[in-house]
C-alpha positions in Angstrom: 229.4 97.5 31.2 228.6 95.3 34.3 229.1 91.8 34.2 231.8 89.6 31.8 232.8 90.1 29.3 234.7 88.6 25.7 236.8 90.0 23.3 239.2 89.0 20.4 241.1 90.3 17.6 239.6 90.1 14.0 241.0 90.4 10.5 240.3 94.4 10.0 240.1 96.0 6.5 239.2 100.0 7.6 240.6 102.4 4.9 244.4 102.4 6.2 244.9 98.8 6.7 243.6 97.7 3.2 246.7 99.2 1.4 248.3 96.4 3.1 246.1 93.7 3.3 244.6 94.1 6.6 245.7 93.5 9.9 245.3 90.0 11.7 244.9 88.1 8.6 244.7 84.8 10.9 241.8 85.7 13.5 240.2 84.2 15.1 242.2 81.7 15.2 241.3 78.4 17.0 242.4 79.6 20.5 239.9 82.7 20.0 237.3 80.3 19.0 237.7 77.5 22.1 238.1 80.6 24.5 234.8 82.3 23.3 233.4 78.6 23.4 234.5 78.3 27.1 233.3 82.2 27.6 229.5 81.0 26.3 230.1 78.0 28.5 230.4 79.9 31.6 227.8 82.1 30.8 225.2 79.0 30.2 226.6 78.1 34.3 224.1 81.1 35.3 224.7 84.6 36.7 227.3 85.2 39.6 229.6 82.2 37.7 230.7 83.7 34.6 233.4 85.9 36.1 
């Protein structure tokens, strides 16, 4: 991969983690979503400025 990049944990229900729910019941949460709304934001500035 070249270039930025955005990542965040998501509620995940593979095999294992649905005997006990699932793991990170709460994301995104409201800080994932405004920093993958500032992410997009940067990326909208044009290349070279996103990093």
């Amino acid at each position: 991969m070249h270039g930025p990049a955005f990542a965040c944990r998501a509620f995940d229900t593979w095999a294992p983690f649905r005997i006990v729910g699932g793991l990170n019941k709460r994301r995104p949460d409201a800080d994932d979503l405004s920093a993958a709304r500032s992410f997009a934001e940067r990326l909208r500035e044009g290349p070279g400025r996103a990093v």
